[in-house]
N, CA, C and O atoms as a GROMACS GRO file, in nm:
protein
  544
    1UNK      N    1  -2.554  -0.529   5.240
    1UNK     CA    2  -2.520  -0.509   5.380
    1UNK      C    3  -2.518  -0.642   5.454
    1UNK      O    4  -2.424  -0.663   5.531
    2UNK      N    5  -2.618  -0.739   5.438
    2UNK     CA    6  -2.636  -0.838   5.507
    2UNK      C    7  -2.502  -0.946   5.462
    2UNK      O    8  -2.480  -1.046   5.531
    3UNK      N    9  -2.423  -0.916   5.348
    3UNK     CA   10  -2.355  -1.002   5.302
    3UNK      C   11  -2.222  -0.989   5.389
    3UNK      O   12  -2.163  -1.085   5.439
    4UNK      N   13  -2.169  -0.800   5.405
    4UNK     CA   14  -2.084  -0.762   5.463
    4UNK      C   15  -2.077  -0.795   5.610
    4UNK      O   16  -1.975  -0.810   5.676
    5UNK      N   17  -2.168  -0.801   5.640
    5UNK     CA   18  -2.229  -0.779   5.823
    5UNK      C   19  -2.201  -0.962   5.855
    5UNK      O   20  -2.167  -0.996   5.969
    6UNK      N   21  -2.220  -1.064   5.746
    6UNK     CA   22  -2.206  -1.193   5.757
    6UNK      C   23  -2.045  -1.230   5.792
    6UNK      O   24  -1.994  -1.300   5.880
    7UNK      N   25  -1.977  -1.136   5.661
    7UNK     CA   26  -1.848  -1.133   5.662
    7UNK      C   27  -1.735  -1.109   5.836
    7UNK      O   28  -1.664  -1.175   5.912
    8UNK      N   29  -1.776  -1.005   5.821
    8UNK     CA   30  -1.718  -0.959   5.975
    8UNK      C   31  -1.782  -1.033   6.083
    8UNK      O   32  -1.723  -1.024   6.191
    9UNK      N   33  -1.863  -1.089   6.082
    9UNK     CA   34  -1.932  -1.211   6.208
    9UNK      C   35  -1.880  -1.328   6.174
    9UNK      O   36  -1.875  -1.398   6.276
   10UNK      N   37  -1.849  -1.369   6.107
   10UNK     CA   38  -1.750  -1.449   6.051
   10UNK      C   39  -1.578  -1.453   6.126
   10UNK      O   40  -1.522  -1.536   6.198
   11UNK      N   41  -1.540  -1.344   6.077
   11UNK     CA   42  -1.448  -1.330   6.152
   11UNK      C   43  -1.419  -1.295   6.274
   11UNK      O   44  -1.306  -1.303   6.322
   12UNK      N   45  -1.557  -1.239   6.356
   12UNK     CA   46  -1.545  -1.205   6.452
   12UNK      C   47  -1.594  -1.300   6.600
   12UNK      O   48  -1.574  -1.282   6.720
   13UNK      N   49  -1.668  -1.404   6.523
   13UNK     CA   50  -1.638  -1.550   6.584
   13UNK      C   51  -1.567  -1.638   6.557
   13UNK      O   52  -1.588  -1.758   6.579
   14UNK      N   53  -1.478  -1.593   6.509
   14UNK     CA   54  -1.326  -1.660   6.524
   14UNK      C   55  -1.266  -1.560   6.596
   14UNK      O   56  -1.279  -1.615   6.705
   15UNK      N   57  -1.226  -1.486   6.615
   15UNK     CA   58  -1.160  -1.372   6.733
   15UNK      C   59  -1.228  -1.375   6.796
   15UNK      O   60  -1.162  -1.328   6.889
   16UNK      N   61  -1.329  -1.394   6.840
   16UNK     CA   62  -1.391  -1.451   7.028
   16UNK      C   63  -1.378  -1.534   7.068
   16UNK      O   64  -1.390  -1.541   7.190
   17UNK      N   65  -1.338  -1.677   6.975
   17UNK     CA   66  -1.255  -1.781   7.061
   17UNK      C   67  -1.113  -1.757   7.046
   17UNK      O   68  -1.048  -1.770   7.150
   18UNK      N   69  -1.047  -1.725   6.938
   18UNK     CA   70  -0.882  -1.699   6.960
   18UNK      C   71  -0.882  -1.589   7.080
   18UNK      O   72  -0.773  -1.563   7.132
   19UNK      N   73  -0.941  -1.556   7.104
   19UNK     CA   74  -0.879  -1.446   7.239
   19UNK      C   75  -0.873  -1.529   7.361
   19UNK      O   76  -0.772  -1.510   7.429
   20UNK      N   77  -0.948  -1.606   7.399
   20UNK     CA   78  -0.961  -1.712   7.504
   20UNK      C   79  -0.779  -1.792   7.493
   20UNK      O   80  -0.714  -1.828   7.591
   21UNK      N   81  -0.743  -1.800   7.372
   21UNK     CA   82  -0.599  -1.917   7.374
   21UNK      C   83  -0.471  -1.840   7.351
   21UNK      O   84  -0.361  -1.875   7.395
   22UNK      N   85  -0.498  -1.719   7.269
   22UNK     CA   86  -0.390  -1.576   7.226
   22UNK      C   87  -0.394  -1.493   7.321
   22UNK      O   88  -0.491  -1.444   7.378
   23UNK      N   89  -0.287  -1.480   7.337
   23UNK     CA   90  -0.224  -1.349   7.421
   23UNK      C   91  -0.110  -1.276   7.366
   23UNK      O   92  -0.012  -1.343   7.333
   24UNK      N   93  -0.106  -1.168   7.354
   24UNK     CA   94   0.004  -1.082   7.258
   24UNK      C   95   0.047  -1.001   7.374
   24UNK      O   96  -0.021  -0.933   7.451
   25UNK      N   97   0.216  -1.030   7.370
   25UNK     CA   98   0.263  -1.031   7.498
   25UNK      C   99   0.264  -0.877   7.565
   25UNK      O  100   0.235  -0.857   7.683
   26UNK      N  101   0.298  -0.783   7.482
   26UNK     CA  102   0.226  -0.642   7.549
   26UNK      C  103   0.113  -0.622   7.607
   26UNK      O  104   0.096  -0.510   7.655
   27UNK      N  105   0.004  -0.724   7.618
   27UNK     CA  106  -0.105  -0.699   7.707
   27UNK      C  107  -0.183  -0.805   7.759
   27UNK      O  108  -0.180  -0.915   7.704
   28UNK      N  109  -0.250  -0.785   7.857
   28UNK     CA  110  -0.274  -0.885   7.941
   28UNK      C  111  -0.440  -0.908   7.920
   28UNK      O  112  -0.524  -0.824   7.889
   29UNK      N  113  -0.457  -1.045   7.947
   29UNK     CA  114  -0.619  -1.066   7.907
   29UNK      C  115  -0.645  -1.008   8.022
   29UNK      O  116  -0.582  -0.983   8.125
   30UNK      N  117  -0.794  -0.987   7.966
   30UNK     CA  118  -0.908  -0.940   8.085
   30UNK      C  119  -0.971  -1.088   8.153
   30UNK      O  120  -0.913  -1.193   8.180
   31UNK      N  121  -1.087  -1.058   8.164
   31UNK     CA  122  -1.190  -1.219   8.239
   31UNK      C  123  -1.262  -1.264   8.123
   31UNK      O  124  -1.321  -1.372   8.130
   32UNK      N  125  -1.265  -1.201   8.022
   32UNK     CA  126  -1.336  -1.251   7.933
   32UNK      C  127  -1.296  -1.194   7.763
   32UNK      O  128  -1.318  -1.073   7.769
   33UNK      N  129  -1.254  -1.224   7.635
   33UNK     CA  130  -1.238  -1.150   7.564
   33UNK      C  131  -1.290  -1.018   7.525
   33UNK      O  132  -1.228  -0.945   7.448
   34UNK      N  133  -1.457  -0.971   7.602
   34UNK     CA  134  -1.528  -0.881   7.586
   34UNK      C  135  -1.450  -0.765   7.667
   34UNK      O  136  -1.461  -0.645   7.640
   35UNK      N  137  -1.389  -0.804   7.744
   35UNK     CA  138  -1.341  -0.716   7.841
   35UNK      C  139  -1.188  -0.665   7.776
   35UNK      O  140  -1.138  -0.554   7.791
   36UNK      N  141  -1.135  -0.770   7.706
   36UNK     CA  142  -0.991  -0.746   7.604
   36UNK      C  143  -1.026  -0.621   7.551
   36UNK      O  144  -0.940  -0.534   7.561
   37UNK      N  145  -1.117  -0.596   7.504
   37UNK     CA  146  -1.123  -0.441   7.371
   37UNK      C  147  -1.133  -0.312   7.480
   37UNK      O  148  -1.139  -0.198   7.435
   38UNK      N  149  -1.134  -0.337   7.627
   38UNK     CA  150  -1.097  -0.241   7.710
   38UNK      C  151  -0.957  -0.239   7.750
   38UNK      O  152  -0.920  -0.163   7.839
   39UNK      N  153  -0.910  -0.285   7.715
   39UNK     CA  154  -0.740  -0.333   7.748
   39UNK      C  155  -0.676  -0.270   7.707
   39UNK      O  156  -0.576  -0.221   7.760
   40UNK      N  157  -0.735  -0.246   7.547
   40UNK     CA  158  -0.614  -0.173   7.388
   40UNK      C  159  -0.634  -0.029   7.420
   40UNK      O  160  -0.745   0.023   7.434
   41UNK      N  161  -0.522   0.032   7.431
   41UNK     CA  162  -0.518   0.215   7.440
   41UNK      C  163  -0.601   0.260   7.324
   41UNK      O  164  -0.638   0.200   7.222
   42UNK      N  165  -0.625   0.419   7.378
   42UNK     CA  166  -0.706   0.475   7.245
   42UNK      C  167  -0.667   0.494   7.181
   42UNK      O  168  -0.743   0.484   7.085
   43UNK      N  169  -0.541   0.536   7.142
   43UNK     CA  170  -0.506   0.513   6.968
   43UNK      C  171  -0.490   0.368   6.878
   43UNK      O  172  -0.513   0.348   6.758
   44UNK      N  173  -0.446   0.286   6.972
   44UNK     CA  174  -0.520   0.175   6.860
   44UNK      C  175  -0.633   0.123   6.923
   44UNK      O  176  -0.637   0.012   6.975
   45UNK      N  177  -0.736   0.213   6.917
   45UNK     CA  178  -0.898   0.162   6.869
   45UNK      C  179  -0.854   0.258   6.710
   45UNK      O  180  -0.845   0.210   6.597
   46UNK      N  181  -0.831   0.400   6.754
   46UNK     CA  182  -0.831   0.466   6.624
   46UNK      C  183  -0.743   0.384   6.493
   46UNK      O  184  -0.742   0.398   6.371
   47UNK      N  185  -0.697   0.323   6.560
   47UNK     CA  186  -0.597   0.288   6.440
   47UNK      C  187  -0.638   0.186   6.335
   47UNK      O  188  -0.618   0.181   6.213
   48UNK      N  189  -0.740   0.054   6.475
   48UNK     CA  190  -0.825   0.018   6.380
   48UNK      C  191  -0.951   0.084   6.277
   48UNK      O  192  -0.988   0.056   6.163
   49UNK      N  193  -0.999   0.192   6.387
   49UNK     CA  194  -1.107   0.209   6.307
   49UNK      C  195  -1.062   0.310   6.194
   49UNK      O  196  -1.162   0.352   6.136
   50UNK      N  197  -0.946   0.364   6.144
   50UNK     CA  198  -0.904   0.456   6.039
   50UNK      C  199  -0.863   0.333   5.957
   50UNK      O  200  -0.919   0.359   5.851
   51UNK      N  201  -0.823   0.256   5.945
   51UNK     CA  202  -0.808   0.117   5.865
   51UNK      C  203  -0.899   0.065   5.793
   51UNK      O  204  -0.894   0.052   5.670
   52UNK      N  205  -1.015   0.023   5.888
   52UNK     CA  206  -1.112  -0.002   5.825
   52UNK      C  207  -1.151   0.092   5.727
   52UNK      O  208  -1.173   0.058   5.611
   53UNK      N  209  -1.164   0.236   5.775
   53UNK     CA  210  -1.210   0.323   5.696
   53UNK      C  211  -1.168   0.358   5.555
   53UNK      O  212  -1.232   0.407   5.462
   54UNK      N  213  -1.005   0.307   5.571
   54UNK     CA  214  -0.925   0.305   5.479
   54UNK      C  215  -0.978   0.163   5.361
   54UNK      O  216  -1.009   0.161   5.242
   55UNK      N  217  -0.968   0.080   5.446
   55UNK     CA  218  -1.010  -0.057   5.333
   55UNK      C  219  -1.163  -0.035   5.271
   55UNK      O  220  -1.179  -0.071   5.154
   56UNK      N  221  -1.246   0.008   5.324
   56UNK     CA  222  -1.369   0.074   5.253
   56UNK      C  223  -1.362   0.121   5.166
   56UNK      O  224  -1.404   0.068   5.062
   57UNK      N  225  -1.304   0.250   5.171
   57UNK     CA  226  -1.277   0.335   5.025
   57UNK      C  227  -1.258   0.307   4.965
   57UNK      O  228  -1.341   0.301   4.874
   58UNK      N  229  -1.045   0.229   4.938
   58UNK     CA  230  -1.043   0.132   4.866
   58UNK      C  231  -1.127   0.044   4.774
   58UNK      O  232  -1.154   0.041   4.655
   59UNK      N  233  -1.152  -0.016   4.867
   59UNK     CA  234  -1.255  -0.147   4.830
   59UNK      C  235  -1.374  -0.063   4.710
   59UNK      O  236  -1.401  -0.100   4.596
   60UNK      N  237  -1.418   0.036   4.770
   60UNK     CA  238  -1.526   0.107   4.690
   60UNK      C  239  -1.503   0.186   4.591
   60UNK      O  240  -1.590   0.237   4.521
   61UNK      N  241  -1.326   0.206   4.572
   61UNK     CA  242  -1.280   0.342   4.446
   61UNK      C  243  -1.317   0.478   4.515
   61UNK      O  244  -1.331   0.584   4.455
   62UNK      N  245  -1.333   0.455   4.662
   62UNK     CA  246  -1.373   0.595   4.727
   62UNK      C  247  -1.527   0.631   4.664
   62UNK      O  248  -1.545   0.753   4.658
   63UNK      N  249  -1.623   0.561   4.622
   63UNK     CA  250  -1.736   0.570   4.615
   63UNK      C  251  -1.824   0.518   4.731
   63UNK      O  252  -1.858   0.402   4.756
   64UNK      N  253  -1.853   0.642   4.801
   64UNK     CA  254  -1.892   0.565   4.972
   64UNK      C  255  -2.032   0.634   4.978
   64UNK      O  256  -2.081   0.628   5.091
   65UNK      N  257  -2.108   0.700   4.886
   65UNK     CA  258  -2.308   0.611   4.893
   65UNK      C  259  -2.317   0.576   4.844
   65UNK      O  260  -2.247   0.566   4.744
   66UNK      N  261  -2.445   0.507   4.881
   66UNK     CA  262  -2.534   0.396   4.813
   66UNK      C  263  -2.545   0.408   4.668
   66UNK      O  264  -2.533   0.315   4.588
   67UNK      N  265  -2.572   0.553   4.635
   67UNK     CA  266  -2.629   0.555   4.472
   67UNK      C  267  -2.536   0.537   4.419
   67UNK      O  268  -2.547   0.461   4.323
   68UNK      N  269  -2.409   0.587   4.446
   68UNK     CA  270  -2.261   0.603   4.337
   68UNK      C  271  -2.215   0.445   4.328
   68UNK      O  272  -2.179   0.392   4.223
   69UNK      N  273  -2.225   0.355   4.502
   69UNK     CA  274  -2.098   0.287   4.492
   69UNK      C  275  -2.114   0.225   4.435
   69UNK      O  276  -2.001   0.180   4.415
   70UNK      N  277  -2.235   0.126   4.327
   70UNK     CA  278  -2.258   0.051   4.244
   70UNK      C  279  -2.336   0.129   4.139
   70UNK      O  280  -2.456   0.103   4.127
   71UNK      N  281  -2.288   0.213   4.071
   71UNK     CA  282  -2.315   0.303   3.985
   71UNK      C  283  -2.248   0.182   3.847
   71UNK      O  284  -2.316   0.164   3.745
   72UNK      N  285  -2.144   0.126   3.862
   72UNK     CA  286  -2.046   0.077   3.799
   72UNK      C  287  -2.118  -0.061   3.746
   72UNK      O  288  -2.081  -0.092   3.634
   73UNK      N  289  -2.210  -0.145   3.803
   73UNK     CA  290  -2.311  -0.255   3.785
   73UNK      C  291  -2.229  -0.355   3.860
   73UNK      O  292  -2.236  -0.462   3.798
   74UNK      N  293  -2.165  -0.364   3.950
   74UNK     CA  294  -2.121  -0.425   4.040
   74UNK      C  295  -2.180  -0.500   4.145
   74UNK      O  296  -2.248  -0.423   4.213
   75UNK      N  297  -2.183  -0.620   4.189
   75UNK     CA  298  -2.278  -0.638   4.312
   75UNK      C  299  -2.233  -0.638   4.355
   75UNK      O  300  -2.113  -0.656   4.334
   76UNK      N  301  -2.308  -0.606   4.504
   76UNK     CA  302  -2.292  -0.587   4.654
   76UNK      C  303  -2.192  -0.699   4.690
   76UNK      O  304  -2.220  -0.815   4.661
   77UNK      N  305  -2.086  -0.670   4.746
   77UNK     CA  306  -2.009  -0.799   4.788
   77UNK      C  307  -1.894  -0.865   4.718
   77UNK      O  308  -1.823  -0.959   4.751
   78UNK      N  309  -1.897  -0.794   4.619
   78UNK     CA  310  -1.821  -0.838   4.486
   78UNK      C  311  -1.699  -0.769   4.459
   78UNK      O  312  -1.712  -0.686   4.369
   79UNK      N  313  -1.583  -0.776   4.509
   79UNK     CA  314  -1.495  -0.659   4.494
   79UNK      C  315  -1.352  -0.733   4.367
   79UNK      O  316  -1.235  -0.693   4.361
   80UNK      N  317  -1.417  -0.847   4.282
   80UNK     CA  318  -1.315  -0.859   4.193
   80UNK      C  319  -1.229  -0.945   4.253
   80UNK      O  320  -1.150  -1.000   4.177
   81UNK      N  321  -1.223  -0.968   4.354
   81UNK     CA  322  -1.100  -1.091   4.387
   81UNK      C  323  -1.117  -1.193   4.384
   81UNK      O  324  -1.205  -1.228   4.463
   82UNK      N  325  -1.043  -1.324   4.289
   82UNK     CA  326  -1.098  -1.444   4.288
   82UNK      C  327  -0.984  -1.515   4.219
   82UNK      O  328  -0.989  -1.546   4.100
   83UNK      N  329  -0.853  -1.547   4.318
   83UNK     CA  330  -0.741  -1.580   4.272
   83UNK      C  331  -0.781  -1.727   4.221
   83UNK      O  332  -0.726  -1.764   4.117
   84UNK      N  333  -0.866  -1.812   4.281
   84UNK     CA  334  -0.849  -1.969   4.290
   84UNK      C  335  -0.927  -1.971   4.139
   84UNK      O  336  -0.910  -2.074   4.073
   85UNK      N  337  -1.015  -1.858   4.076
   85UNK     CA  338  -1.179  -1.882   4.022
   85UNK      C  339  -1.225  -1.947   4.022
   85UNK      O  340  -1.228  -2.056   3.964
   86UNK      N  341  -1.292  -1.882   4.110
   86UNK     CA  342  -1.384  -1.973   4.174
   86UNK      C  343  -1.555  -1.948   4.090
   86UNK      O  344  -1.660  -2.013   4.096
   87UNK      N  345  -1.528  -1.861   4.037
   87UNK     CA  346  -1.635  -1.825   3.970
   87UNK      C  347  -1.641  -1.849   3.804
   87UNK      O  348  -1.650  -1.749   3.732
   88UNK      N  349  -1.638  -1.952   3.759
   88UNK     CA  350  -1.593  -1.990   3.634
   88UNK      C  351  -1.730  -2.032   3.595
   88UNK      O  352  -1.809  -1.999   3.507
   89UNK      N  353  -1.728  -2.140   3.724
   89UNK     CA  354  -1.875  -2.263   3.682
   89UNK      C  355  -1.993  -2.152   3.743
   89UNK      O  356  -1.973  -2.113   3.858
   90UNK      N  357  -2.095  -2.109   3.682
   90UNK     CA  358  -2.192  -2.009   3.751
   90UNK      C  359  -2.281  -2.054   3.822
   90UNK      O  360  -2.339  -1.975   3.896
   91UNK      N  361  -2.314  -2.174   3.821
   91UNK     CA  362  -2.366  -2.296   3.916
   91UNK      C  363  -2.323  -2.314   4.011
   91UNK      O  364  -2.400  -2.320   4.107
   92UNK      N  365  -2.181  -2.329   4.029
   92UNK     CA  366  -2.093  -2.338   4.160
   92UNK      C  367  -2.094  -2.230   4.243
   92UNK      O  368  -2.076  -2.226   4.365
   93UNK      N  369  -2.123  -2.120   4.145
   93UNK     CA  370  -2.066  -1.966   4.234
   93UNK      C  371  -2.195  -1.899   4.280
   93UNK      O  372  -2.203  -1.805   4.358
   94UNK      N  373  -2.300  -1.966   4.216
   94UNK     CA  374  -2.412  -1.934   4.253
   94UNK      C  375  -2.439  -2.014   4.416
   94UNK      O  376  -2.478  -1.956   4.517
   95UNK      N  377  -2.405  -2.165   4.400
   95UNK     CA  378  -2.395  -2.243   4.522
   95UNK      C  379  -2.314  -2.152   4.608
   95UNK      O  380  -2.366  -2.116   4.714
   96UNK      N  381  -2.223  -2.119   4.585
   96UNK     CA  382  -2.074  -2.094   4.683
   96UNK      C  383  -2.171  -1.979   4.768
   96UNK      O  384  -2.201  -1.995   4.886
   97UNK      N  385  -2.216  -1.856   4.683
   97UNK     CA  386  -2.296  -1.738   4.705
   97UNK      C  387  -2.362  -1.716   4.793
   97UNK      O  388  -2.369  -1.617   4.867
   98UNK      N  389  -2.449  -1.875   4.788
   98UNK     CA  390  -2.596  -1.894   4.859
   98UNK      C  391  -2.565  -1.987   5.015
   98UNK      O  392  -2.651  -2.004   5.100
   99UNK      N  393  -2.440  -2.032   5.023
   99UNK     CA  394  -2.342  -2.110   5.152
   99UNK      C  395  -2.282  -1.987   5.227
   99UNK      O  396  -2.292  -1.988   5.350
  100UNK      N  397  -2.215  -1.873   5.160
  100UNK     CA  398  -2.185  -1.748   5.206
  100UNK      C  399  -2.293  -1.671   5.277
  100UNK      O  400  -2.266  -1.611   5.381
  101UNK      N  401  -2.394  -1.670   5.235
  101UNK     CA  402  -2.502  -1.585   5.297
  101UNK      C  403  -2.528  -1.648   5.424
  101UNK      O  404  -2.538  -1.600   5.537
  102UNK      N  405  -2.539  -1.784   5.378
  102UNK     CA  406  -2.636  -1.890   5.492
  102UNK      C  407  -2.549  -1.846   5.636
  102UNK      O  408  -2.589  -1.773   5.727
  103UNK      N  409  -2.406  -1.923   5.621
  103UNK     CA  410  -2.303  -1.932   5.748
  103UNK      C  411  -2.263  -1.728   5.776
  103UNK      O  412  -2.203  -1.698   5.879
  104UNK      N  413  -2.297  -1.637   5.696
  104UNK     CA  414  -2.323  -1.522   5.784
  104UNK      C  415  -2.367  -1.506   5.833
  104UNK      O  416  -2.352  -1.444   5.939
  105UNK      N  417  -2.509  -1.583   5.757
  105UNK     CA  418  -2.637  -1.567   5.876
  105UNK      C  419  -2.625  -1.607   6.041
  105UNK      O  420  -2.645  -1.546   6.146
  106UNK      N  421  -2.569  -1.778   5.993
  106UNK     CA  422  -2.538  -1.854   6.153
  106UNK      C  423  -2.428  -1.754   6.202
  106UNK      O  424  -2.445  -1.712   6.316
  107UNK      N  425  -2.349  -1.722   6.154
  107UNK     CA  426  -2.221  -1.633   6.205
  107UNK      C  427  -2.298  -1.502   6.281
  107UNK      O  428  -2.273  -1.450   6.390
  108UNK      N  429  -2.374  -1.478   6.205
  108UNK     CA  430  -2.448  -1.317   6.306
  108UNK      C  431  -2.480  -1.392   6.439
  108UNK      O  432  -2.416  -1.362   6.539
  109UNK      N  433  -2.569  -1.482   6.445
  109UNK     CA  434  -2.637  -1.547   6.574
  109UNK      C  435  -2.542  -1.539   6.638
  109UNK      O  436  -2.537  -1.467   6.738
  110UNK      N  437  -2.411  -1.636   6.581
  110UNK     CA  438  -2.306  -1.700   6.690
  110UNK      C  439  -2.254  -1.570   6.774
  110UNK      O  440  -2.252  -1.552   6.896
  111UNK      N  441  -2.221  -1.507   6.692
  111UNK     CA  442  -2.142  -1.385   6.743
  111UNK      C  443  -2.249  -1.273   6.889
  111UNK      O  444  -2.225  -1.220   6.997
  112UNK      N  445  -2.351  -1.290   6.805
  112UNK     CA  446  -2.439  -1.219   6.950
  112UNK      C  447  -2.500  -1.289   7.079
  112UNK      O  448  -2.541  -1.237   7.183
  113UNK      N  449  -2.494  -1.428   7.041
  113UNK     CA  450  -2.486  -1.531   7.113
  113UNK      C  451  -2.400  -1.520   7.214
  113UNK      O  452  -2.428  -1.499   7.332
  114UNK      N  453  -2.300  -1.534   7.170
  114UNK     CA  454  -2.143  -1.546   7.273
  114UNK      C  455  -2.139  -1.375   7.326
  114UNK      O  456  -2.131  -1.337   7.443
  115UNK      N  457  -2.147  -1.304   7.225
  115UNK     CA  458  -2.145  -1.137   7.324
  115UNK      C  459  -2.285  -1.195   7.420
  115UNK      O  460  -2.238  -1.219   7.531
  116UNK      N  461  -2.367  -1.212   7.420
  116UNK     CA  462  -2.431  -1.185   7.579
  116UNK      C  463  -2.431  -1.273   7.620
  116UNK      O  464  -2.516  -1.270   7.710
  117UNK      N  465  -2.365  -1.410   7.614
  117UNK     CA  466  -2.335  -1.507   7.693
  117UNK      C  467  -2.215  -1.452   7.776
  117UNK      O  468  -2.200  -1.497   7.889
  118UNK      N  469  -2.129  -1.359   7.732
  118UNK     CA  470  -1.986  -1.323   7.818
  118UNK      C  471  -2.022  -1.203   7.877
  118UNK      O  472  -1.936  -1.153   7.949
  119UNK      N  473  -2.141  -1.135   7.865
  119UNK     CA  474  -2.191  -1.013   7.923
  119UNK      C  475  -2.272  -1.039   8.092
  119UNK      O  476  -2.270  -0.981   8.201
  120UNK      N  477  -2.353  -1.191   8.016
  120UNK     CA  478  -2.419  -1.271   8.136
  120UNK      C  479  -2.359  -1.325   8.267
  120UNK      O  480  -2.387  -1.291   8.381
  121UNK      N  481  -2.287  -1.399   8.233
  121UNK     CA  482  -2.194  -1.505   8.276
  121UNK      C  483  -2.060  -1.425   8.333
  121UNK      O  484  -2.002  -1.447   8.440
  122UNK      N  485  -2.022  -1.312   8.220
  122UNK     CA  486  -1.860  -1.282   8.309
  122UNK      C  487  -1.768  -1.394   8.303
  122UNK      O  488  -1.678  -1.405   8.386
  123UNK      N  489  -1.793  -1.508   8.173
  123UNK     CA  490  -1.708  -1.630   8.100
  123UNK      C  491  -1.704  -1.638   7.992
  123UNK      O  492  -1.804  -1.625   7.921
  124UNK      N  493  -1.595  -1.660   7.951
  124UNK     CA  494  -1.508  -1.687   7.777
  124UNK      C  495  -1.611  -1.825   7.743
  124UNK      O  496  -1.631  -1.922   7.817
  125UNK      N  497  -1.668  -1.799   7.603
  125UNK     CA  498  -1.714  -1.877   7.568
  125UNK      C  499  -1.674  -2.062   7.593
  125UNK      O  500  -1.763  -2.144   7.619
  126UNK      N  501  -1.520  -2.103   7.578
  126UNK     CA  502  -1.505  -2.210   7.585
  126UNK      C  503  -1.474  -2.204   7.769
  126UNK      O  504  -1.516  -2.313   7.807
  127UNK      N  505  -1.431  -2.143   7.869
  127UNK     CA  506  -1.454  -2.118   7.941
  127UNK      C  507  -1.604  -2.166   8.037
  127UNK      O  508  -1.577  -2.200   8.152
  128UNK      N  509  -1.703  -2.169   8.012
  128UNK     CA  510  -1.820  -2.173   7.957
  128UNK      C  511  -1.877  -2.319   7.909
  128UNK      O  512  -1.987  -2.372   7.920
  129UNK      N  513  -1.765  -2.356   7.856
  129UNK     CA  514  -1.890  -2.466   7.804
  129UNK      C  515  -1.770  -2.588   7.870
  129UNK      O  516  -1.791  -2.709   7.871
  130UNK      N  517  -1.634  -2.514   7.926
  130UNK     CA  518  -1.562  -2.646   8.038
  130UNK      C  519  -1.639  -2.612   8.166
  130UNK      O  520  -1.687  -2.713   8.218
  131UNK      N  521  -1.660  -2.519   8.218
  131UNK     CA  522  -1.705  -2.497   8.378
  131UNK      C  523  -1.853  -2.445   8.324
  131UNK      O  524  -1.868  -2.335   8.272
  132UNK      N  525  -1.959  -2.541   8.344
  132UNK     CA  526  -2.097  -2.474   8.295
  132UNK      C  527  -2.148  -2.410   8.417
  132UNK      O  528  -2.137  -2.485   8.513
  133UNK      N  529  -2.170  -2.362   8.428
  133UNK     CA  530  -2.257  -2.223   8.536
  133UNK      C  531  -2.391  -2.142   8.504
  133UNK      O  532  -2.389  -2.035   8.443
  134UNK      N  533  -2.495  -2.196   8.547
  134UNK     CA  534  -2.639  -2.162   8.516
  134UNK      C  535  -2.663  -2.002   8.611
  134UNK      O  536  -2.635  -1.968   8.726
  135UNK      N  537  -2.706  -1.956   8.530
  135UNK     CA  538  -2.753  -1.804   8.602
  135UNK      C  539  -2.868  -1.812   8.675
  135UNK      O  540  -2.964  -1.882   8.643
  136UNK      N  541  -2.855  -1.714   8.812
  136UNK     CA  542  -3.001  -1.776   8.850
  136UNK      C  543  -2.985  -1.630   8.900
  136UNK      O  544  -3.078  -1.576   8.961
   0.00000   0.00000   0.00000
């Protein structure tokens, strides 16, 4: 879980600063990217979240508990893709493994960091760090 949860904080502090510079011309920013995910109509929230749901399964062979989905001796995190192989040298992939965990880790912070910095403030992270504004 902690590997997955790294993953998506990962990406999801990179989509809290691309929302600050992207604009997709059917819709208009809010004051802050936090305020963007009130913007998108309700069918695409659904649309993302049936996607996701979709790439899960997938990803899992449609084995979606705990006991089954690594029934197979699979680890957590491991879904077989490794066009570059990167996993040849087991030293390296063990390194690579243990750099993945770490920057999820910083990636979780960052990401809850900036959500209540834009919750606080009512400012886009880079927003924020051009016009600094102390809360009082």
């Amino acid at each position: 879980a902690e590997l997955k949860h790294g993953r998506v904080c990962m990406l999801g502090v990179v989509g809290f600063l691309a929302q600050e510079f992207v604009t997709l011309p059917q819709f208009e920013n809010g004051a802050t990217p936090l305020d963007d995910f009130f913007v998108v109509p309700a069918p695409g929230l659904w649309q993302v979240f049936f996607t996701i749901g979709a790439v899960e399964a997938f990803s899992n062979n449609f084995k979606l508990t705990p006991g089954d989905m690594f029934a197979d001796g699979r680890a957590p995190g491991d879904l077989g893709f490794d066009p570059l192989g990167c996993g040849k040298n087991p030293d390296a992939l063990a390194r690579r493994q243990l750099v993945e965990v770490k920057n999820g880790r910083l990636a979780m912070l960052a990401f809850s960091g900036m959500l209540h910095q834009q919750l606080l403030t009512k400012q886009g992270v880079i927003e924020q760090l051009a016009n600094f504004k102390a809360i009082m």
